[in-house]
N, C-alpha and C positions, 0 to 999 in steps of 0.2 A: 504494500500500500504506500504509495506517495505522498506526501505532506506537501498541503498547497499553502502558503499563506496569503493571509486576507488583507488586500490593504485598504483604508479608508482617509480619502480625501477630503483634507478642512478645508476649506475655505477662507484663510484670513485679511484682513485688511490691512491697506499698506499702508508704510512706515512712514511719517511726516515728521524726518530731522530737524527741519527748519521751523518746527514749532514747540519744540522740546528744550527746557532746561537743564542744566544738567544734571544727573542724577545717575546714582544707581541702586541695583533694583534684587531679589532674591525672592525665596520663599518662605512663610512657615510651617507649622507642623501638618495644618489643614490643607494646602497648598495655595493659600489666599498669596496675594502678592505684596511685598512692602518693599519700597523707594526711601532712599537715604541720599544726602549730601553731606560735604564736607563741612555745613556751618551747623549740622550735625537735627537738621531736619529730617522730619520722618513722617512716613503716612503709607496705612494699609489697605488694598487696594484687593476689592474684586476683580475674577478673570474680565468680567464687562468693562470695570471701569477701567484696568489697564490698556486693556483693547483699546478704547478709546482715548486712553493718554496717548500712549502710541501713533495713532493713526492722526490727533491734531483736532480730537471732535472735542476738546473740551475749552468751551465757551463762555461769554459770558452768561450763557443761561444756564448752562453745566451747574449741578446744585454743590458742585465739588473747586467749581473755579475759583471764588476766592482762598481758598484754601491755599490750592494749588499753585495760585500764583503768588500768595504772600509768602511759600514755603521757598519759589524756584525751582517747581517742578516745569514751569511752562513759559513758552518766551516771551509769552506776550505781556507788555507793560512790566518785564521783567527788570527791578532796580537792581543793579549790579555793584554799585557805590555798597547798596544796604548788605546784597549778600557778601563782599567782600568783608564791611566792618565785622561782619556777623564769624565770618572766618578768623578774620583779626582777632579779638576777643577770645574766640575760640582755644585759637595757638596764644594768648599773649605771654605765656611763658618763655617761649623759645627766645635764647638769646640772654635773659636774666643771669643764666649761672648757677651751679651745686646750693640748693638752699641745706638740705639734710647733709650735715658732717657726723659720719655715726664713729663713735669712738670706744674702739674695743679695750677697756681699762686693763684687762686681765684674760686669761682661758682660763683659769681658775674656778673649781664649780663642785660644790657640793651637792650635784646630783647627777643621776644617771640614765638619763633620757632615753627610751629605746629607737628614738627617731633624728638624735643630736645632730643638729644642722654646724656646729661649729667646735666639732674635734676639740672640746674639753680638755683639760688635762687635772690632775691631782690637786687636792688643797694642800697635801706638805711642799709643794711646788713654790718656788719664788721667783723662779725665772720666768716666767709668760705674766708676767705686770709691767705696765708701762711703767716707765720712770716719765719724773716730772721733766726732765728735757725733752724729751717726745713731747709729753702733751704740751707744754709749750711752745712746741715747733708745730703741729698740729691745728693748734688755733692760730697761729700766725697765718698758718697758710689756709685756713678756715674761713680767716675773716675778710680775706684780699680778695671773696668770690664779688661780682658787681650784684649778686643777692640783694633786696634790699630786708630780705627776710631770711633768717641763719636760724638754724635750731639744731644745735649738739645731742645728739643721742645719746647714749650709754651701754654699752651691751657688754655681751661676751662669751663664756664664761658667765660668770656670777658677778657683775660691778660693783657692788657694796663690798666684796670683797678685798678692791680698791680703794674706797674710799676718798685714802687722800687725793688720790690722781683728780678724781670726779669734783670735791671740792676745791682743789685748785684752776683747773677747767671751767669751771662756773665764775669763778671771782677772777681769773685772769681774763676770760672772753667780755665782763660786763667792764673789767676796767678798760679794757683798747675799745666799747663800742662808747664810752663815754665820747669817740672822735666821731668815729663810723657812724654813728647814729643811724643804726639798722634797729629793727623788729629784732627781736634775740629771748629765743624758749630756749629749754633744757627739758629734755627725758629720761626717761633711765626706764629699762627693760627688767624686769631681774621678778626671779624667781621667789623670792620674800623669804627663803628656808636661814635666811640668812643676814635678814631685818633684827636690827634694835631698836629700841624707844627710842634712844639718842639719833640716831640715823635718821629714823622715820620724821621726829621734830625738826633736825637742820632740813631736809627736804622738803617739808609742810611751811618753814619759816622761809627758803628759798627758791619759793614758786617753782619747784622740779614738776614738772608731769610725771604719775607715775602709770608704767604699765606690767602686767604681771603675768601669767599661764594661768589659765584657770582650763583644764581639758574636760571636766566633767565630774557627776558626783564621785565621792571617794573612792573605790574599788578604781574607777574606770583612771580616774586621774594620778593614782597613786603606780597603776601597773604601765601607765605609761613615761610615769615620770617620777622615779623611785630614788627615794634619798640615800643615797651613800651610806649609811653609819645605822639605817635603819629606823628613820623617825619616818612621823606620818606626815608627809608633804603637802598634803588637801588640807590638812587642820592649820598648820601655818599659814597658806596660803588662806587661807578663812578669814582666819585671825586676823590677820595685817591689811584685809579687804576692809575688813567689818573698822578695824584701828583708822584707817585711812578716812574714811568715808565718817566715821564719827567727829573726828579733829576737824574736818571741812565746816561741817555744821558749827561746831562749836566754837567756829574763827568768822562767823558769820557767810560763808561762803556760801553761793549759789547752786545746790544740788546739782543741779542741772547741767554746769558748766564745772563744777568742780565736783571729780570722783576719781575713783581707781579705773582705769579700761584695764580690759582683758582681752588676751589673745586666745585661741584655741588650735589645736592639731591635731587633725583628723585620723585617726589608726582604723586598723579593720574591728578595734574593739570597740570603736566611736560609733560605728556603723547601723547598729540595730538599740543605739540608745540617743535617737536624737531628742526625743521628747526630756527625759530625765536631763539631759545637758541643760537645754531653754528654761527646765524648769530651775535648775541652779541660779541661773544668771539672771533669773524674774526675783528669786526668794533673795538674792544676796543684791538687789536694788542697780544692775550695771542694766544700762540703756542700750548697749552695742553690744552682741556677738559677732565676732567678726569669723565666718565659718571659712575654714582654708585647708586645702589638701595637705599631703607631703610634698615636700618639695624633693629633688634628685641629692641630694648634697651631704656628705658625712657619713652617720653609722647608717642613718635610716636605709642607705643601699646597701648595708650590710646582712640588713634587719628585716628587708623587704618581706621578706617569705613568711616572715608572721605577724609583721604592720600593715605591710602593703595591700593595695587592691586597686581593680581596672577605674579609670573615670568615668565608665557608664555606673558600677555600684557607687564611685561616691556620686554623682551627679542625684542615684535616685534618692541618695540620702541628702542633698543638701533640697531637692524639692521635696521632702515629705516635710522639712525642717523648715523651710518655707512657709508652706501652707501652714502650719500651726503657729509660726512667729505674726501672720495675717490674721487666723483665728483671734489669738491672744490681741492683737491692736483692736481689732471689732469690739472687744468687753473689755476696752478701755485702757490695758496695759502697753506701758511705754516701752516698748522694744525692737529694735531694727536689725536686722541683718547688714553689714560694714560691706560685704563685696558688691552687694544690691546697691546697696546706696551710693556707693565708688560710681557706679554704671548709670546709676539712676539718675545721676548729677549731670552727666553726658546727655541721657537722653529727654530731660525733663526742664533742664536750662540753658541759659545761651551760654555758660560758663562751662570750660573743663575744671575739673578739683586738681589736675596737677599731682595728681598718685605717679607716682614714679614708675610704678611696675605695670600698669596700665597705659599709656603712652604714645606717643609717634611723632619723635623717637622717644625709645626708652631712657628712662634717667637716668642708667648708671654710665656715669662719669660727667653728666650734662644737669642734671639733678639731685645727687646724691654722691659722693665721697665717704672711703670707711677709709680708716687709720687702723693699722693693726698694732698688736701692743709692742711689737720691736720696732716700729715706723716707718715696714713697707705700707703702701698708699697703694689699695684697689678702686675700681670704678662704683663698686660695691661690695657691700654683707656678704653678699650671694661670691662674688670673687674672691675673699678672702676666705671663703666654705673651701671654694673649690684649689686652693692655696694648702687649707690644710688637709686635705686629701692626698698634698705630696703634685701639687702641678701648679705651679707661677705663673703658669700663659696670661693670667688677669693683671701683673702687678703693674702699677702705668710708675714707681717714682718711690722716693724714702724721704721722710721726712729728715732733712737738716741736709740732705743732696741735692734734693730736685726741686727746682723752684714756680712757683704755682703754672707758671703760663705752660711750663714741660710738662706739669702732669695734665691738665685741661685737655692739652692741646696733643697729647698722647698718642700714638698709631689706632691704638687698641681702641680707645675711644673712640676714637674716627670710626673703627672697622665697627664698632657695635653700634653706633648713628646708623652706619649705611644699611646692618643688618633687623634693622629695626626700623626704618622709614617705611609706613606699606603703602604709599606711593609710588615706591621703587621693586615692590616684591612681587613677582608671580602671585596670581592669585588674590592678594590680597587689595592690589592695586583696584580690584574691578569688582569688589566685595560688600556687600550692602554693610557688613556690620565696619568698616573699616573707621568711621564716624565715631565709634565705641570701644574699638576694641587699643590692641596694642601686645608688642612682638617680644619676649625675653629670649634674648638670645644667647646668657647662658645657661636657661634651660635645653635650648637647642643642643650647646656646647658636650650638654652632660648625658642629653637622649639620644643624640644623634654622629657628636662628632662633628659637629662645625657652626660656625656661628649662625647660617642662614637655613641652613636642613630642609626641611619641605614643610612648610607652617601649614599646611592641612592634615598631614601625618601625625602633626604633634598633640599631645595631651592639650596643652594649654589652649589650641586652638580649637578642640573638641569643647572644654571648660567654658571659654567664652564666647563661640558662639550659640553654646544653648542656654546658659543664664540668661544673654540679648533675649533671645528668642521668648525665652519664659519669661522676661518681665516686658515684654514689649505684647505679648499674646494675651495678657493680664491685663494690662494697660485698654487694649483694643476692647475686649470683651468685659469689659466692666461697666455693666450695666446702669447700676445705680450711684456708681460714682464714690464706694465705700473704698477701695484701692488705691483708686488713684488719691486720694485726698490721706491716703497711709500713706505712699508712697512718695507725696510731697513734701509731707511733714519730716519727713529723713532724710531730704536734701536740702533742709532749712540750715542753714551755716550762723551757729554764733558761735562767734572762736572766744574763748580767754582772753583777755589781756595777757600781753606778752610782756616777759618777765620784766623788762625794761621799763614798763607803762606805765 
């Protein structure tokens, strides 16, 4: 028997370039259509109504034209002045300079992470602490970014650990901005198993921002992030949330603007407890989960085979996790999700937030600077991960050698611009979500062996274009208007006063 196939002839109508704005176009899950631009305009589009984009039927009697044409989707009476400003604003970061100078005080770290993005080493250790000539050198080259906004990190290892580095860091950098007259924050990362009352109070009296691991209730956060010596690391970390957050109040501070954030890391033991996690971070009063996979870097690729898992199982964990952080906003609770709201800020305002790892180009070495604690200079955290993995291809420069405009202006740098503009990239150049998204290209480095690899192959590019897709599909279908008026209120920006102010 011969197999015939059957063909069937559409009929479509033709294409009318001369009446088309520019855009580009894709689909989602239903197969509707949605158009994007780069002043990061968006609109969802029946097969009809694209048809009709297309073809130049859309009019001013079109019930879609003003839309259309105030977005630039259409050329007629199209203001190009406006979509340019609209662009402008967009990018107005580019060109500014490294505002994030993350400063690794120490690798020193009393705990034992099964996912350690930053090759720890021992607390009897005293070699892996910066000395005070580094970070002196550090901030000097810190401060000569044309930024007009600087904000010192603190990581590591464990930085309280440090202490004095971190305290002279702060009161060196606030003394040279006495010239500089920049915006100038201070953060510190740290794990709290290793907070004191004395510690916690200069921090509280020194407007530090504090951030901390909180991965989930005890069981789940103690087996991923297990203390050294045998203590219970959920209970401190408790402890120093609940200390934190009481001091603010009682200094008159604004709840709301003044608290502890928390970070969280995704394991396969994270997987099937997202509810119990949200509900941690609702009972201990933090406004922001910010949900994030593993990243490629340190033990966690040691460790894969019993942390690890595909990005379709975390993906379907961070939308069950989703949906319930939406529930929870419906009956009134203050809670958001940090990567949504990253995205949400793209797709819901004329403004980018200027997230580093989100980007085009990406920040590292253009927005972001790390100091490691012997005063090789990476473009990033994430370079100096892959640094202690035993591979330098990231280091752009040494502090007290290399002088700012050398590291800036670095090869590496250059090469991670180029591999990061998706402008310039296969694929992504002609990609609806390109308005939102943004390229890590030492993620690439670690998945694939080179900095540009094939961004449709990769994890992250899986990550982010179905997060787009699900709060953009949200967005659309939201009937009565409950979502979106969540989704607003979490890209609402009151910053702190900066520590200077």
């Amino acid at each position: 028997m011969t197999a015939t196939r059957k063909t069937i002839s559409v009929r479509r109508k033709a294409l009318d370039a001369d009446k088309l704005g520019y855009f580009r176009y894709g689909t989602l899950r239903d197969g509707r259509t949605i158009v994007t631009n780069d002043a990061g305009e968006w609109s969802v589009l029946s097969d009809d109504e694209f048809t009709s984009l297309l073809a130049g039927e859309v009019t001013s009697e079109h019930p879609r034209y003003l839309e259309f044409q105030d977005k630039g989707f259409i050329r007629q009476e199209l203001d190009a002045e406006l979509m340019a400003t609209k662009v402008r604003r967009k990018k107005r970061w580019l060109g500014q300079g490294p505002h994030l100078h993350i400063i690794i005080a120490t690798l020193r770290c009393n705990q034992s992470c099964k996912y350690c993005h930053a090759s720890r080493t021992d607390m009897a250790r005293v070699d892996p602490d910066m000395s005070m000539e580094t970070a002196k050198g550090a901030v000097d080259l810190a401060m000569k970014s044309p930024s007009p906004y600087i904000n010192f990190e603190f990581t590591g290892g464990e930085p309280t650990v440090n202490m004095p580095v971190v305290k002279f860091v702060i009161e060196y950098s606030r003394e040279k901005n006495r010239n500089e007259k920049k915006a100038l924050d201070h953060s510190i990362v740290t794990n709290m198993t290793y907070m004191t009352e004395e510690t916690a109070e200069w921090l509280l009296a020194n407007d530090v921002w504090v951030c901390t691991s909180l991965d989930g209730p005890e069981d789940l956060h103690n087996w991923n992030r297990a203390w050294r010596k045998g203590g219970n690391a959920y209970d401190n970390v408790i402890k120093w949330i609940s200390y934190f957050n009481r001091r603010y109040v009682e200094m008159g501070r604004d709840p709301e603007l003044y608290h502890v954030d928390a970070l969280m890391t995704t394991t396969r033991k994270t997987l099937d407890n997202w509810k119990e996690l949200i509900d941690l971070y609702v009972s201990m009063g933090i406004r922001n989960i910010h949900i994030r996979p593993l990243n490629p870097f340190g033990f966690a690729q040691k460790t894969w085979r019993v942390i690890g898992y595909s990005m379709e199982e975390y993906l379907d964990f961070y939308n069950k996790a989703l949906d319930y952080i939406l529930e929870l906003n419906k009956q009134g609770v203050q809670i958001m999700e940090g990567t949504a709201a990253t995205l949400l800020k793209k797709i819901l305002t004329p403004d980018d937030p200027n997230f580093v790892d989100i980007r085009s180009p990406i920040g590292s070495g253009t927005g972001q600077i790390a100091y490691s604690y012997d005063g090789k200079i990476y473009p990033s955290d994430e370079g100096r991960m892959v640094a202690g993995m035993g591979d330098d291809f990231f280091l752009i420069g040494k502090v007290g050698e290399s002088s700012y405009e050398e590291i800036v202006n670095h090869p590496t740098n250059r090469a991670l611009a180029l591999a990061s503009i998706l402008d310039g990239l296969p694929q992504c150049s002609d990609c609806w979500n390109a308005p939102f998204c943004g390229v890590r290209p030492l993620h690439n480095y670690m998945n694939l062996g080179d900095l540009f690899g094939q961004r449709p192959l990769t994890p992250k590019c899986t990550e982010h274009m179905t997060l787009t897709r699900t709060l953009i599909d949200r967005l659309d279908r939201d009937a009565d208007g409950t979502i979106e008026t969540t989704f607003r209120r979490w890209v609402i920006d009151r910053p702190r006063p900066s520590s200077d102010e």
